[in-house]
N, C-alpha and C positions, 0 to 999 in steps of 0.2 A: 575297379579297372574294367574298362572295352573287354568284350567275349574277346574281339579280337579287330583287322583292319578293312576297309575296303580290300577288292584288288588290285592291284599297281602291273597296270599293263607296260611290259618290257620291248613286246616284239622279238626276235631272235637274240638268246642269251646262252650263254655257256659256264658263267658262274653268279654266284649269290652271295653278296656281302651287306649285313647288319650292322647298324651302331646302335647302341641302346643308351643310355644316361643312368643308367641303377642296376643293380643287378638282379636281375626276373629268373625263375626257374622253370619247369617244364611248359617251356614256351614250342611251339611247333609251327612251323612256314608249310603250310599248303602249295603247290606247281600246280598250275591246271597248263596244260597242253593244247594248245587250239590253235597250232600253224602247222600241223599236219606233217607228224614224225611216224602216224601209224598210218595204215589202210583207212578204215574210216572216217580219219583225221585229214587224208589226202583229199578224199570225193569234196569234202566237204571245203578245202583250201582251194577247188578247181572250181571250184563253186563260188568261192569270193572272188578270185581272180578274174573270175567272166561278169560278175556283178561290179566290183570295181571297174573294166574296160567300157562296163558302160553306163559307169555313173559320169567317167573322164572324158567321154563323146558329148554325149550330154552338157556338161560344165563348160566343153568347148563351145558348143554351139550358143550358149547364153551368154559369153561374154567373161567368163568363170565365176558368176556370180550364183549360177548354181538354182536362181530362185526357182525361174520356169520350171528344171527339173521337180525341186520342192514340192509345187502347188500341183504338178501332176499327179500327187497318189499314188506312185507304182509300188506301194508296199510289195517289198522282201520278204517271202513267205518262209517259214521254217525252213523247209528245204533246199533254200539257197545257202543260207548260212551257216547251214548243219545242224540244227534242230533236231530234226531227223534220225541221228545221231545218238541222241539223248533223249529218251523218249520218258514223258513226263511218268513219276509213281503212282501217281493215280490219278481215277479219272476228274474230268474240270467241274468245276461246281460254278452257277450261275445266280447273278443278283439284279443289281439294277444299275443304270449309269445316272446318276443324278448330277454331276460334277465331272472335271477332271483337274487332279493333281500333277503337278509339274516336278519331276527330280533332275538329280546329275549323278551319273555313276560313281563321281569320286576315281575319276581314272585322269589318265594323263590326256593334255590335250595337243602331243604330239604325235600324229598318225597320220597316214595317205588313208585316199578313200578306200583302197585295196586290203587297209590294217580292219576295217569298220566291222565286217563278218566275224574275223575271228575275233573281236573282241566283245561282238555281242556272245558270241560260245563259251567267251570263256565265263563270260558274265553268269552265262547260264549256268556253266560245269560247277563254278563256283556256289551260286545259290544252291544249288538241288546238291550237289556231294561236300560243302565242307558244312554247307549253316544246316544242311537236310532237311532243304525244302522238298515240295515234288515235283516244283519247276522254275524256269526264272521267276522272279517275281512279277519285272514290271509287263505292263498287257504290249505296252510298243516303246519302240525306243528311238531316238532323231541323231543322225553325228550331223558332223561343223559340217559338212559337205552336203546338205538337206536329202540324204538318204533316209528312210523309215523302214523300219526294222518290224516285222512282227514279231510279239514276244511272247506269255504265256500261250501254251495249246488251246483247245477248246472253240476257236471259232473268230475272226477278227472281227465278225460283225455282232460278235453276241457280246453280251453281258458276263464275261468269263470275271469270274472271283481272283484278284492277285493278292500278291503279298506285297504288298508297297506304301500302304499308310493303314496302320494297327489300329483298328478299333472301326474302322469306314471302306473297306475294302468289297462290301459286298454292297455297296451304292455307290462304288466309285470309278475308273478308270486312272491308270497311271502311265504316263508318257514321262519317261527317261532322256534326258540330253547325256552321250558319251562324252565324257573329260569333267576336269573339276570348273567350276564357274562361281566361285569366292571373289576372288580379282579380275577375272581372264572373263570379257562379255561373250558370249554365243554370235555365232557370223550371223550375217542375214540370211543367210541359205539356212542356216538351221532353224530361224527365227522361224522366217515364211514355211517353212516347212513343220516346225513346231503347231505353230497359227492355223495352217492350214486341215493339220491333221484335228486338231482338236475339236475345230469348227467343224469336222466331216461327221464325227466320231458323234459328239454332243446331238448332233441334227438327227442322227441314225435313231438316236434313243428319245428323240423327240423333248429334250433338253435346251434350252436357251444359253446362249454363252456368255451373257452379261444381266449383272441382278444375282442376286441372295437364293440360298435354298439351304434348309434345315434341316439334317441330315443326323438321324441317330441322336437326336436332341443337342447336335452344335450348329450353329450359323454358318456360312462360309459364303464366299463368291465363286460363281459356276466353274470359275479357274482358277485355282487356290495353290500355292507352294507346299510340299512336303509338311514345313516348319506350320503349317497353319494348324495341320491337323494333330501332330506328333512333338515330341521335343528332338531335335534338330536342326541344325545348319541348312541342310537341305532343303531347296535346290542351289546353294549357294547366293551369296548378298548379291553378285554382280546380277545373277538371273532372274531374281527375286524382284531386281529392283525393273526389271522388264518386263512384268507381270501385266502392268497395264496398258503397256504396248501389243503384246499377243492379246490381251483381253481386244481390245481394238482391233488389230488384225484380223481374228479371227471372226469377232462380225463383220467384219466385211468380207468373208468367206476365206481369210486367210493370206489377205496382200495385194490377190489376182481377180480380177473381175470371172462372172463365171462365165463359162461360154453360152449359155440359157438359163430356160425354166422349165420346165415341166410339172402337168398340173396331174392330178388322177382324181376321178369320183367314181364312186361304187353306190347302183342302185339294185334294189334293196342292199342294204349293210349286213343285214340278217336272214338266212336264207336256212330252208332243210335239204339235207342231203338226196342231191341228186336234179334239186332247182335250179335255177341259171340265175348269176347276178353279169347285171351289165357293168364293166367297167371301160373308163374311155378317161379321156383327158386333152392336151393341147401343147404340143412344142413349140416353143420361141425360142428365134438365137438370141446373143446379144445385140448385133445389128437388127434387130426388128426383125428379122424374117420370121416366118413359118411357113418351112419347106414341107414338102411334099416327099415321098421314096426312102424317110428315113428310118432305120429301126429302132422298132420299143422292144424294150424284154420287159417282160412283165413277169418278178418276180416274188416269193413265196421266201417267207422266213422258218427254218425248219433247224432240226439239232446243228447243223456243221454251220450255219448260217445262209444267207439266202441262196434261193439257184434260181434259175428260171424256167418256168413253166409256160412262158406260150410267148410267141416273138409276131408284133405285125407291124406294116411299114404307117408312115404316117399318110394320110391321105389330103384332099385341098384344105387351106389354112393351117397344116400343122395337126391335125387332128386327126385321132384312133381310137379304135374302142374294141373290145374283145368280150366275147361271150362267154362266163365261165362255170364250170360244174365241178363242185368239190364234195368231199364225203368227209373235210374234217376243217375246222376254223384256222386261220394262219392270219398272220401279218403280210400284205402284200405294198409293192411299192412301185415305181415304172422305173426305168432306168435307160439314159441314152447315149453311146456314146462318141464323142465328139472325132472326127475321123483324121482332121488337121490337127490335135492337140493330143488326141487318147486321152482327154481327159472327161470324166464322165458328169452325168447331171440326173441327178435324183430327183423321183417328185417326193411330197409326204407320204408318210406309209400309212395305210389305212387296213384298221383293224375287222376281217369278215369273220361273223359270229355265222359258223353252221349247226345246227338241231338235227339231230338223227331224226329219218323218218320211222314214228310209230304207227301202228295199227292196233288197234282193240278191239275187241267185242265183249260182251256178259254173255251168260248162259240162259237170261232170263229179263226180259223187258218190263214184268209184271210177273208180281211176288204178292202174299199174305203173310204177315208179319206172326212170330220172329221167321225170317229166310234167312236161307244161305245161297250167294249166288259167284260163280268164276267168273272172273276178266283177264283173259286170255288174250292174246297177242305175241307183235317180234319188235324188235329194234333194227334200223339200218344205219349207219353201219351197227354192228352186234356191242349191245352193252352189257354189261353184268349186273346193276345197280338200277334195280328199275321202284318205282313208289304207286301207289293210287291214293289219290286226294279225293275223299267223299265229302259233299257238300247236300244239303238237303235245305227246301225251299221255305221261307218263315210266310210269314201271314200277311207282311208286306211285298209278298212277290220275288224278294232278292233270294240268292242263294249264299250261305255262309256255308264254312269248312267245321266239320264236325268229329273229323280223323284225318288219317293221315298215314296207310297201311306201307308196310316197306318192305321189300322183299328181292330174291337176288333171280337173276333170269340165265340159262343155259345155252351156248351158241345163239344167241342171241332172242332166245323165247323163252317167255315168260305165264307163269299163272300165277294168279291171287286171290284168296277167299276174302269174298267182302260180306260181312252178315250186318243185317237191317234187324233194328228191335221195336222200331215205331213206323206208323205210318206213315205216306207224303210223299212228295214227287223229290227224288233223289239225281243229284251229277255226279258222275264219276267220270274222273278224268286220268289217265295213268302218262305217269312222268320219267324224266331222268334227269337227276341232277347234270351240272354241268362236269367237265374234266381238262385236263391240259390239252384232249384233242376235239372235244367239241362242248359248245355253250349247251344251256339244259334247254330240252324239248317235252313236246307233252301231244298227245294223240287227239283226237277231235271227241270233247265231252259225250259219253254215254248216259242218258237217262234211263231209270227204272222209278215206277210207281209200287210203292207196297202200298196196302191196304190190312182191313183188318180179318180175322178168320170166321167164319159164319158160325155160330156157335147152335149146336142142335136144339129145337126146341123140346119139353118135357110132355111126354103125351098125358092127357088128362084123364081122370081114373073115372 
């Protein structure tokens, strides 16, 4: 027998009647509450109500096809919907986006756009207090109406871990349609809106959205049904069998052409802290222009997801560049946004590898073997994990690695005993491995010559 059933959104009810077909025993019906009978529940109902008035402005203005709103992006952040409210058990854990998986809440697909908020709440109240997750499951969620919902905590543009297909969850993302979609197709607005998130989301993590990838040793396609990965119905056959029409949509960015391009390069890619790397690039509209006065944000990928760290306008042909100085490596990416549409345009993100800047010295440039000599120095920014790689010179002139000393450094400085037992022209280089905040660095090679010890001659009798 099922743990138990999806949720079966009511909207406003005052009593609960079951039929069952056999007779079941300690059976128990869950309430979750999410149209706003307490304080909490109210902020957060005044919260859909203003997000509904202007998802139905919107809808007017399109024709009530809804698409335009769709393709725009304007993710509903926690806090519109009450999120907020419920605040995740623990903290988000992150993986990779390889794919994205397509479900359906299994809810009714009777609702105003007004219902959409508190039914992603209750979605959540649901997951985290009856199944005792530590938060919704799915990462975002789409209604008929091409509203998008953000869903697990942890960051809309990261790689947040969900709970929405068992076994692939930490290479995955999971985008939810509200209502059942067995018989009953998804509107276009949810379609385009579906398409278009997915296509956004995929690109963010530098993912393709059409073509195979093998994931935790299974095959899939970049856009895969619940049912691919797991045994279930889900996303439903009606929506299933749309799989390769959003496969389609979404290359072609989701239904809507985009309003540009934007390009970004980063010279050098690899720099030490406190160096400048150039970065620049080039806007085009989709009519061909490349305006002049327009702004770039140029932003940084960091825990809550990106922000922006330096803003310039564009200059003749569409072009900008900015001079940057960092003290820790990040993912940055340019970002423009369209001022008739709000809708935005992304360039590729490109990955800046920063090295802490070292310093070293020896105690001793020239030694008589066996020696003992210190290589002393700091790290910038301050590391704790610092090495020296001794290499010493063969007879073909090259230098090979012959140790390899390890040692931990204090506020950011460091000593190491390095002892020599033979003679010859010796490197020594001290290093840091790499970390989550910067790539590994290494100080400018120190040489030392040992030699051998003059040994007294015996005076003769």
């Amino acid at each position: 027998m099922p743990r138990g059933t999806e949720p079966a959104w009511t909207g406003g009810a005052d009593q609960f009647q079951l039929r069952v077909d056999r007779s079941i025993e300690r059976m128990r019906a869950h309430f979750v509450n999410s149209t706003g009978t307490t304080t909490a529940l109210g902020r957060a109902r005044a919260l859909a109500r203003r997000g509904a008035a202007a998802a139905k402005r919107l809808l007017g203005q399109t024709g009530g096809s809804g698409s335009d709103s769709a393709a725009r992006l304007n993710i509903i952040e926690r806090g519109e919907w009450g999120g907020d409210t419920l605040p995740p058990k623990s903290l988000p854990q992150y993986g990779a986006v390889k794919l994205a998986f397509v479900h359906h809440t299994v809810g009714t697909n009777d609702y105003g756009p007004e219902d959409s908020a508190a039914i992603v709440l209750a979605v959540a109240k649901f997951h985290r207090s009856v199944n005792g997750w530590s938060d919704i499951g799915y990462n975002l969620l789409v209604d008929k109406y091409g509203q998008v919902f953000e869903g697990r905590a942890g960051g809309i543009e990261r790689a947040v871990v969900g709970a929405q297909a068992a076994g692939f969850n930490s290479v995955s993302t999971g985008v939810a349609n509200l209502g059942t979609f067995s018989s009953v197709e998804q509107s276009e607005a949810g379609l385009n809106a579906l398409s278009a998130l997915i296509a956004w989301k995929l690109a963010l993590h530098g993912a393709p959205v059409i073509g195979k990838v093998t994931a935790n040793g299974k095959t899939f396609d970049r856009i895969s049904g619940h049912r691919d990965a797991n045994a279930t119905e889900c996303p439903g056959d009606a929506l299933y069998g749309e799989l390769p029409r959003i496969r389609s949509l979404a290359s072609s960015g989701g239904g809507l052409p985009s309003p540009g391009s934007l390009t970004l390069e980063a010279t050098p890619r690899r720099t030490v802290a406190g160096q400048v790397a150039a970065l620049s690039g080039m806007l085009s509209l989709a009519n061909g222009d490349a305006p002049d006065n327009r702004n770039i944000d140029l932003q940084a990928l960091g825990s809550k997801g990106y922000r922006t760290i330096a803003r310039r306008q564009t200059g003749a042909g569409g072009r900008w560049s900015v001079q940057l100085k960092r003290s820790r490596s990040a993912r940055v990416r340019a970002r423009y946004r369209d001022p008739s549409s709000g809708r935005h345009v992304y360039s590729p993100s490109v990955r800046l590898a920063v090295a802490p800047a070292i310093t070293a010295t020896v105690s001793q440039r020239r030694v008589r073997t066996p020696a003992t000599i210190q290589l002393t120095g700091a790290t910038n920014p301050r590391k704790q994990s610092i090495e020296a790689l001794i290499e010493r010179r063969g007879s073909n002139g090259s230098f090979s690695r012959i140790a390899t000393i390890k040692g931990r450094a204090r506020r950011g400085r460091f000593r190491l005993t390095v002892r020599l037992s033979r003679t010859g022209l010796y490197r020594i280089t001290a290093r840091t491995p790499s970390d989550p905040r910067n790539a590994s660095g290494s100080a400018r090679p120190l040489t030392v010559r040992a030699t051998t010890r003059r040994r007294r001659s015996r005076a003769r009798r």
